[in-house]
C-alpha positions in Angstrom: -175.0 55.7 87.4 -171.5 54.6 87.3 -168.8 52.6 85.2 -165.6 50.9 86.1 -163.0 52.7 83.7 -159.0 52.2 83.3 -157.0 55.0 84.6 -153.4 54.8 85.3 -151.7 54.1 88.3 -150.7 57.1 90.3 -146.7 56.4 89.9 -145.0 54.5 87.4 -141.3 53.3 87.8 -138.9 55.2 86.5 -137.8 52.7 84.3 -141.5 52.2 82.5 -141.3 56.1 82.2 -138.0 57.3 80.9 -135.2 55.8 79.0 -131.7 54.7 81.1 -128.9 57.0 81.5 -127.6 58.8 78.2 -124.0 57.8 77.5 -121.6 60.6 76.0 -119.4 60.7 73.1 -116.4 60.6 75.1 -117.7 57.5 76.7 -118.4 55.1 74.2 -115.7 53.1 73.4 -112.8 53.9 71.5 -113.6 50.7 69.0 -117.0 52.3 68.5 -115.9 55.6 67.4 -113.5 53.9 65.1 -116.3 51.8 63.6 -118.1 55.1 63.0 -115.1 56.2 60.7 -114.8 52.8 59.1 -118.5 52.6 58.4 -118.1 56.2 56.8 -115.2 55.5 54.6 -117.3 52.5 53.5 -119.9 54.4 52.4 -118.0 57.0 50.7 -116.4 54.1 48.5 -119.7 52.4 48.2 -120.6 56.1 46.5 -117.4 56.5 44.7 -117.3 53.0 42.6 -120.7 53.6 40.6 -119.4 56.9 40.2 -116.0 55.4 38.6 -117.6 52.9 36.8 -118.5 49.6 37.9 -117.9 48.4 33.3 -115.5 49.8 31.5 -116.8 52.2 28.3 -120.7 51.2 30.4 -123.9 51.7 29.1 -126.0 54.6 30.7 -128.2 53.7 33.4 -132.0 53.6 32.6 -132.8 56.8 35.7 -130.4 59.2 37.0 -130.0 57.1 40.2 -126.5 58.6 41.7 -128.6 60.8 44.8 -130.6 57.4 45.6 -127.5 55.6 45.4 -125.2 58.3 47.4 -128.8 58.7 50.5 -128.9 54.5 50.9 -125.2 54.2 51.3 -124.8 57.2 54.0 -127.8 56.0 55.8 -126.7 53.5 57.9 -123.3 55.9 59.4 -125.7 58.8 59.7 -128.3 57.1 61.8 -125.7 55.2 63.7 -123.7 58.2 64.5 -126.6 60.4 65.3 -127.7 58.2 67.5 -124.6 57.8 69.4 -124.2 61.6 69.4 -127.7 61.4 71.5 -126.6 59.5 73.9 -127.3 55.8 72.5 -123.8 54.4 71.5 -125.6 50.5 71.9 -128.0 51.3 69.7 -126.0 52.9 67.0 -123.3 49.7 67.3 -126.4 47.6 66.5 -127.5 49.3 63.4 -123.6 49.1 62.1 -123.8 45.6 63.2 -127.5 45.1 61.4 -126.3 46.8 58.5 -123.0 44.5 57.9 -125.1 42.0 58.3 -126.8 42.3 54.8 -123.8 43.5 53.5 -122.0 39.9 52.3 -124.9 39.6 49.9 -124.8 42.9 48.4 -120.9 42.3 48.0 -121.8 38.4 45.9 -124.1 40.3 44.4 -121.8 42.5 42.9 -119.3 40.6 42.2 -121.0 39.4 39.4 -119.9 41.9 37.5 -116.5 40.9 37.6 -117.7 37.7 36.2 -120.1 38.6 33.5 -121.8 42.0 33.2 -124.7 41.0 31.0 -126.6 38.9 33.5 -126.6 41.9 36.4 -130.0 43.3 36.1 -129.1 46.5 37.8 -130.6 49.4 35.6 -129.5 51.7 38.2 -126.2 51.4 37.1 -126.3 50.4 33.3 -129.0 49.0 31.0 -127.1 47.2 28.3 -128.2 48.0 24.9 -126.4 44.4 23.1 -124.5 41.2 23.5 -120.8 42.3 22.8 -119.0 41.4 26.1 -118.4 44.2 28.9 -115.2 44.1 31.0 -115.7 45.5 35.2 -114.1 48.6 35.7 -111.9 50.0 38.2 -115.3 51.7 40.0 -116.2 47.8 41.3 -113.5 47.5 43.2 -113.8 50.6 45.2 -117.2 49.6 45.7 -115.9 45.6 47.1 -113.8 47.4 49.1 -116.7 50.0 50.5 -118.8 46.4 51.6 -115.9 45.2 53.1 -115.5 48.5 55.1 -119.0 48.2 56.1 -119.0 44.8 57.4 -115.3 44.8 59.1 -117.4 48.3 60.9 -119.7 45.9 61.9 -117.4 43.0 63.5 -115.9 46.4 65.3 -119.3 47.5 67.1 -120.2 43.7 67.9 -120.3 42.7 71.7 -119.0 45.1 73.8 -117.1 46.6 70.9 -113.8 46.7 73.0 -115.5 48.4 76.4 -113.6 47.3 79.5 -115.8 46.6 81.8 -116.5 49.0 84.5 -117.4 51.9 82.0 -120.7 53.2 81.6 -121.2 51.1 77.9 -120.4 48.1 79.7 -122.3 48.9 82.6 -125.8 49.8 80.4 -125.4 46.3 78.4 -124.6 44.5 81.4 -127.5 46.5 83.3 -130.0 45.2 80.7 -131.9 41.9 80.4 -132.0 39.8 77.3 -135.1 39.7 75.5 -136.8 35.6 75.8 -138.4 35.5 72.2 -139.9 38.1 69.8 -142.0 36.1 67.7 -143.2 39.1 65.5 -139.8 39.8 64.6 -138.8 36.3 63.5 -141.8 35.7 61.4 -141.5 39.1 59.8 -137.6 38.1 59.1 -138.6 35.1 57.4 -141.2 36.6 54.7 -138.4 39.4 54.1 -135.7 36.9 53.5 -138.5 35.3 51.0 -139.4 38.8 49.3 -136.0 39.1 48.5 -135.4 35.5 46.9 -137.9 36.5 44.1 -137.6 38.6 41.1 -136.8 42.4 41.3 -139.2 43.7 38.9 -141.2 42.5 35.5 -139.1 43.2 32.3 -139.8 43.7 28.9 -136.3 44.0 27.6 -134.3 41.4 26.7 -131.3 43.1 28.2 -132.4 43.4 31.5 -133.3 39.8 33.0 -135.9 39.8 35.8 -134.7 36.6 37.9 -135.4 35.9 41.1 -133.8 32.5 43.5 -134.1 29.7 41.1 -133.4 31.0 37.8 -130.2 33.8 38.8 -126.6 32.4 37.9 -125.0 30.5 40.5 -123.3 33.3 42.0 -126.4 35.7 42.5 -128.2 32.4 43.9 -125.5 32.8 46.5 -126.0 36.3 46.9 -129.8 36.2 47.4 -129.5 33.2 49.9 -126.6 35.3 51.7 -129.3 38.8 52.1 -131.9 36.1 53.0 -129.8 35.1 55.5 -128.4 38.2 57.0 -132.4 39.3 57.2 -133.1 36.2 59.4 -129.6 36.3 61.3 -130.7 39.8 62.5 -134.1 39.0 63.6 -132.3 36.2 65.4 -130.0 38.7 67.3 -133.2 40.5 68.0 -134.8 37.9 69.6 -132.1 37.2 71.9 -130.5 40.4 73.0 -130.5 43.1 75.4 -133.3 45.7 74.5 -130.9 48.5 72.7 -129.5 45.8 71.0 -132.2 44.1 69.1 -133.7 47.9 68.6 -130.3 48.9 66.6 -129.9 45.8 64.8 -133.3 45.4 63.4 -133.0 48.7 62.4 -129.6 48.5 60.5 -131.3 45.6 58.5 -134.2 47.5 57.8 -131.9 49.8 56.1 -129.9 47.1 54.6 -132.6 45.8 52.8 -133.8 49.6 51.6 -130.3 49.4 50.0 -130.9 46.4 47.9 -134.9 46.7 47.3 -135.3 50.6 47.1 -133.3 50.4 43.7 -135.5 47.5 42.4 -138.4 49.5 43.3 -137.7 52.6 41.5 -136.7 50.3 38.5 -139.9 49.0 38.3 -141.8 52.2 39.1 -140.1 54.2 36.1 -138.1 52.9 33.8 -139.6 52.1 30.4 -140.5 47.9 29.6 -139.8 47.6 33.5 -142.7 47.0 36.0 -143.2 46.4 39.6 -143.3 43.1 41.3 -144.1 42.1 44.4 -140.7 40.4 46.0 -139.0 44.3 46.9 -142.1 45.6 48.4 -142.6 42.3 50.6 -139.1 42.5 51.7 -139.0 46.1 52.3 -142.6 45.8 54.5 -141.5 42.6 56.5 -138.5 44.5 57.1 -140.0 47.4 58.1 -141.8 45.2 60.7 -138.9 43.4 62.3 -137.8 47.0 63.2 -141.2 48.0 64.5 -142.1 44.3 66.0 -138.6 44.5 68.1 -138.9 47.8 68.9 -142.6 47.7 70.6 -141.5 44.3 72.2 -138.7 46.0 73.9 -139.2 48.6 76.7 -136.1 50.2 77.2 -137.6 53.9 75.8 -140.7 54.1 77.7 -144.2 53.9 77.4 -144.2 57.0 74.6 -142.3 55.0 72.2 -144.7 52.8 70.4 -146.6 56.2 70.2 -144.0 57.4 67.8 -143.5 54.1 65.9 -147.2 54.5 65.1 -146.9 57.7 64.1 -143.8 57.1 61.5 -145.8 53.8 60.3 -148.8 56.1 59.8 -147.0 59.4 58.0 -145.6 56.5 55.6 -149.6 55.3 55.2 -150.4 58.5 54.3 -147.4 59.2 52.1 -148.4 56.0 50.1 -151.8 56.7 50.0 -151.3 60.3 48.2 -149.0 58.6 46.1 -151.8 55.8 45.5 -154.2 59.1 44.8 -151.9 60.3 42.1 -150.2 57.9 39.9 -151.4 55.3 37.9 -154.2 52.8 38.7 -154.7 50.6 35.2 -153.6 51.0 32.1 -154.3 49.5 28.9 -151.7 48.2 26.1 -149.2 50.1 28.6 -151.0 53.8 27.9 -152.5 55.2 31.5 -156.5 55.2 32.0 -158.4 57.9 33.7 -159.8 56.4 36.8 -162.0 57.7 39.9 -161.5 54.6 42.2 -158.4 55.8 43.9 -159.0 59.7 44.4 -160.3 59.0 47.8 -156.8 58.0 48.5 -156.2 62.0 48.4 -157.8 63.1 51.4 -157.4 59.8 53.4 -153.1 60.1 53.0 -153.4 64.1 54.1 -155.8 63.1 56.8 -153.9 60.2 58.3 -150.5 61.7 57.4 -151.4 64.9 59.0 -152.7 63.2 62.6 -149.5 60.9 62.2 -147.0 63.8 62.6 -148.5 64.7 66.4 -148.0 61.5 67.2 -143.8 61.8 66.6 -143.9 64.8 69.6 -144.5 63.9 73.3 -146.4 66.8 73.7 -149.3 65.6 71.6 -148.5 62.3 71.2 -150.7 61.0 73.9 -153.7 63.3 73.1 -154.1 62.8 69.2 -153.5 59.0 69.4 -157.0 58.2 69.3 -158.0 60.2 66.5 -154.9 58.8 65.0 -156.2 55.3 65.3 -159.7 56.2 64.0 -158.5 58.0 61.0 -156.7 55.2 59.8 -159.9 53.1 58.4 -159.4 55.9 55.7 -156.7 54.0 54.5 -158.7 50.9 53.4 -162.0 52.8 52.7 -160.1 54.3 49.6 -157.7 51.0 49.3 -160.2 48.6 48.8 -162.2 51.0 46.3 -159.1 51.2 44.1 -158.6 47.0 44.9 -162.5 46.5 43.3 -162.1 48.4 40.4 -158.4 46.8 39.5 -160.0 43.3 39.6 -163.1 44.1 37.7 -161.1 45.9 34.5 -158.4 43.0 34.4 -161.0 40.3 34.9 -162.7 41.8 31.9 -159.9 42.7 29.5 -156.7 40.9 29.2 -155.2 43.7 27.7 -155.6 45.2 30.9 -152.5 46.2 33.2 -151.9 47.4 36.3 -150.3 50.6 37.8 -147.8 52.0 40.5 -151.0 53.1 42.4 -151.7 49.3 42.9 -148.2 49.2 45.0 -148.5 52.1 46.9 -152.3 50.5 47.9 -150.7 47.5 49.5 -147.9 49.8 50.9 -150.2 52.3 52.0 -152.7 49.3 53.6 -150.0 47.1 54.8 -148.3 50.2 57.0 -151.9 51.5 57.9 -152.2 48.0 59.6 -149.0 48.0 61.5 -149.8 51.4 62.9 -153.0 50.2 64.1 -151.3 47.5 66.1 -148.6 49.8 67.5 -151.3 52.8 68.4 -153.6 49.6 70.0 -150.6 48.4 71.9 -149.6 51.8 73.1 -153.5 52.7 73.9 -152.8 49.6 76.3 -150.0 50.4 77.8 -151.7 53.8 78.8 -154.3 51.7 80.8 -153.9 51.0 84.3 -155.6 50.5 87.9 -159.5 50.7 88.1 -161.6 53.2 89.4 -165.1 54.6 89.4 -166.8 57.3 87.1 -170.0 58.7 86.5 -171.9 58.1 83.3 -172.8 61.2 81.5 -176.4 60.3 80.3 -176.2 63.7 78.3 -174.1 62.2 75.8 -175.8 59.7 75.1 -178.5 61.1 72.3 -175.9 62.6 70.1 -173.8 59.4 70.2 -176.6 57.4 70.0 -177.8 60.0 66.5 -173.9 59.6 65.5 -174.0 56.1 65.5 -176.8 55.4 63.5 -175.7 58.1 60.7 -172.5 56.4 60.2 -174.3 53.4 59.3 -176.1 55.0 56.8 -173.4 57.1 55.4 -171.3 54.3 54.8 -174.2 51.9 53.7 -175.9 53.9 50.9 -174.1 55.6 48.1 -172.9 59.2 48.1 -173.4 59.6 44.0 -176.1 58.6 42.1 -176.7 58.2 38.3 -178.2 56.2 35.7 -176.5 52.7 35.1 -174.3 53.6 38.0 -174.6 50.6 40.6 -171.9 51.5 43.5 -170.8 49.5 46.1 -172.5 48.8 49.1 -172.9 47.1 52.7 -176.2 45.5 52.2 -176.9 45.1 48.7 -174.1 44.9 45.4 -171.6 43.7 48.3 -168.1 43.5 46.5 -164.1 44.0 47.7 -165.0 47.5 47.9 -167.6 46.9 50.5 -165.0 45.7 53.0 -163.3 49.4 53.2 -167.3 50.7 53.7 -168.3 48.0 56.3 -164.9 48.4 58.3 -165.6 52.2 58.5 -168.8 52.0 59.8 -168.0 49.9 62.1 -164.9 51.8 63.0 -167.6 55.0 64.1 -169.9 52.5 65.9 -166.9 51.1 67.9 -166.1 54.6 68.8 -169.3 55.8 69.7 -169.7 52.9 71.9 -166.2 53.4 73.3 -166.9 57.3 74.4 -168.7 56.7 77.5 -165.8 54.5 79.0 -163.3 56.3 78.0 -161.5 59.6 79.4 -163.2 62.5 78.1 -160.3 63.8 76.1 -159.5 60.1 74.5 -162.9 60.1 73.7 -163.3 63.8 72.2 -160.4 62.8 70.2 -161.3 59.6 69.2 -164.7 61.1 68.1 -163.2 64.2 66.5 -160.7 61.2 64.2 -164.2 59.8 63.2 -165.3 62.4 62.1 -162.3 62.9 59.4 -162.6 59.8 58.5 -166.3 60.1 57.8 -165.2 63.6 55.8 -163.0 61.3 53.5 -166.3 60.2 52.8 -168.1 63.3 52.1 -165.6 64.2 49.6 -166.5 61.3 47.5 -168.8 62.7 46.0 -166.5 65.7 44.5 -163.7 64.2 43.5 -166.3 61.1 42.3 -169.0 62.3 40.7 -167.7 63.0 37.3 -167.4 59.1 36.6 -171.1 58.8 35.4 -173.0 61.3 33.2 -175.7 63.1 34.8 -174.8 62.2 38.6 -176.6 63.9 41.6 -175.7 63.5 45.2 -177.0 60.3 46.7 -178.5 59.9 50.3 -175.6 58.6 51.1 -173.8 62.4 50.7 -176.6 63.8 53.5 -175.9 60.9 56.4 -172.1 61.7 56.2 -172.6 64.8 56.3 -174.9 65.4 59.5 -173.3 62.0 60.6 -169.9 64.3 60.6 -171.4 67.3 62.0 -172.7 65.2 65.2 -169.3 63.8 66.0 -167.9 67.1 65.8 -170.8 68.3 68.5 -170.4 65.0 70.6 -166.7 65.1 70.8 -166.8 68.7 71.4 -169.3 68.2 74.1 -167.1 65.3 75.5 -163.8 68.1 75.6 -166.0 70.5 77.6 -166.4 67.7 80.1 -162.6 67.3 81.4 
């Protein structure tokens, strides 16, 4: 018996398969290099005013901020000049010119404090402690100058950034086509202009206002509408530039908008009366995704790139997820609760963190995406869990609150999502010309056996107790139930998936199944204390043979190649 499969052609272009000529040091323009230096001195002053003093005699800040503050102003000449020391001088002029592009805001921004002091909510530099008056201090200027640096390095990389044409710079943007439209990247401009038109954070001090577009002083309206604008300005470049272009650009505003949000975020993570709100994360993930979105649309690196895009979006998945497994879910009258809903998050982040690392090294890249991809339904197996029990406590207490954990959910589901895309895209990209292969009808009872124990290990529960009515797939269906049902189906799909695949996509793809359905194994220990008197449910035995026969399937699969 045979199937049609997808293998790929026997030669790709060169151009598909390797990115263009590298350009050195020496080569990129002389403009360029003097951007670098520019760009540099901006960020040293953008370091040096909060140092200073951005208030005479000013009140302390609320966290010791000064490394955040000195890693998101050096970010954007590091990247930029690492990446022209590899060899991509048009890509590092586009992340100067994406960065300067969210600079005007930051610089209205801060000019507030020349104007009045009291109405900056920026607890990373001072968290005013009464009404008397505050005077700016010598610190802001160094730090108006610093944005001007930063966007007059911008204007310097634009265009050609001085090349004469001829040279190898001009040669590589002239050699390149423009991109038509990236819709993706527009879109995902758009909602982070919005996320950073609303409020920073929650607040509970009267010193420290939480305004957002419509209630900020005229001048911050200005400087919201201007970072808005330099979001969507960028994810217009994108959309209609060469390839290196649009990929340095979109990644200077992804950093651009780390500058502003990151603060905000760390604000309303940890400092007392402060909590998170929604606006920085939004901006920060629709950033995130311009960058991504332009970058997969674009094809100047090669096939292996959206392999490594996954793989960053999924080591931040799993970065949020441990983070979602270890701070707090709900809390109640501000004082931290004890909860069990979001310790699967534990063992999904390590498990999708640790098969997101292969995927940054060409080596492995290609051989651990599909266990890569599978893995990731770990993400919203544990997310949704810790979602159902947020909306059940605050629905029945108003006293209720919630948690960082609830942020780092949505991070950690949001980026989980965004990896799946990439990882499908580049799973398509691997696909080719059509051939013949046998069907290997030996497989088919442990996938068959592997199949159906998924279904039962995600469908009935792993702990059992009195009074203790879980979440399931056919009865007590709740939000919970969504992360189940999407597992399950995630192993089904798979198992389906084996026979027409190559044998080691399919071994890996079954061997990622099986992780994931180890996440839920260890439900039950990191679980079972939340009732009195639990005792391992049936639910417990399916994973676990359910696991042990996608080990022997995908290992029977490898022997195959």
């Amino acid at each position: 018996m045979t199937l049609r499969i997808t293998t790929p052609p026997a030669a790709d272009s060169a151009a598909d398969a390797s990115p263009g000529p590298r350009i050195g040091w020496a080569e990129s323009p002389s403009r360029l290099r003097l951007a670098f230096a520019v760009a540099a001195a901006g960020a040293v002053a953008q370091v040096a005013g909060p140092l200073i003093g951005l208030v005479d005699a000013s009140p302390a800040a609320a966290f010791a901020s000064i490394p955040l503050l000195v890693l998101l102003a050096v970010l954007p000449p590091v990247v930029a000049t690492a990446l022209a020391v590899a060899g991509r001088p048009i890509v590092a002029a586009g992340v100067l010119v994406g960065a300067a592009l969210l600079t005007p805001g930051r610089f209205l921004g801060d000019l507030q404090f020349l104007l009045d002091p009291l109405v900056v909510s920026r607890p990373e530099v001072m968290v005013p402690t009464s009404l008397a008056p505050l005077r700016a201090g010598a610190g802001l200027w160094v730090l108006l100058v610093g944005h001007l640096l930063v966007i007059a390095a911008g204007l310097m990389a634009a265009n050609r950034a001085g090349a004469p044409y001829g040279t190898p710079y001009a040669a590589e943007l002239d050699d390149e086509v423009r991109q038509r439209s990236a819709p993706l990247g527009l879109v995902a401009g758009v909602v982070a202009a919005f996320g950073l038109q609303l409020p920073p954070f929650t607040s509970g001090n009267a010193f420290l206002l939480a305004e957002g577009l419509i209630d900020s002083p005229w001048l911050l309206r200005f400087a919201l509408l201007a970072a808005g604008a330099g979001v969507v300005a960028a994810a217009l470049v994108g959309a209609g530039s060469r390839p290196s272009v649009a990929r340095g650009v979109s990644v200077g505003a992804a950093l651009g908008v780390l500058a502003i949000t990151a603060p905000q975020i760390a604000a309303g993570l940890w400092v007392a009366l402060l909590d998170a709100a929604p606006g920085p994360y939004v901006a920060l993930l629709a950033a995130a995704g311009l960058a991504v979105s332009l970058w997969v649309t674009t094809r100047a690196h090669g096939r292996s790139e959206p392999v490594r895009i996954a793989g960053v979006l999924g080591l931040l998945a799993g970065l949020a997820g441990i983070a979602a497994g270890t701070t707090t879910v709900i809390a109640v009258n501000g004082v931290a609760q004890e909860t069990y809903s979001n310790r699967l998050f534990l063992p999904a982040g390590i498990l999708v963190a640790a098969l997101a690392l292969p995927l940054l090294f060409s080596k492995t890249a290609t051989a651990l995406r599909p266990a890569f991809a599978a893995a990731l339904a770990a993400i919203p197996l544990a997310g949704m869990s810790t979602l159902d029990a947020v909306v059940t406590a605050t629905a029945v207490d108003a006293t209720v609150g919630t948690g960082a954990a609830v942020w780092f959910t949505a991070a950690a589901g949001a980026l989980a999502a965004a990896a799946a895309v990439v990882a499908l895209v580049a799973g398509n990209a691997e696909r080719g010309e059509v051939e013949e292969r046998p069907l290997d009808l030996v497989l088919v009872a442990p996938l068959a056996v592997a199949g159906l124990l998924a279904i039962g290990a995600f469908g009935l529960p792993v702990v059992k107790a009195t009074g203790l009515v879980p979440p399931g797939i056919w009865t007590e269906f709740r939000l919970a139930s969504l992360g189940l049902l999407l597992a399950a189906l995630t192993v089904v799909v798979a198992v389906a998936l084996t026979p027409l695949s190559r044998p080691h996509r399919a071994g890996a793809l079954l061997l990622g199944c099986a992780g994931l359905v180890g996440v839920r194994v260890l439900e039950y220990p990191l679980t079972a204390a939340r009732a009195a008197g639990s005792v391992p449910g049936p639910g417990l035995w399916l994973s676990l043979a359910c696991t042990a026969a996608l080990v022997v399937a995908g290992l029977m699969v490898l022997s195959r190649r």
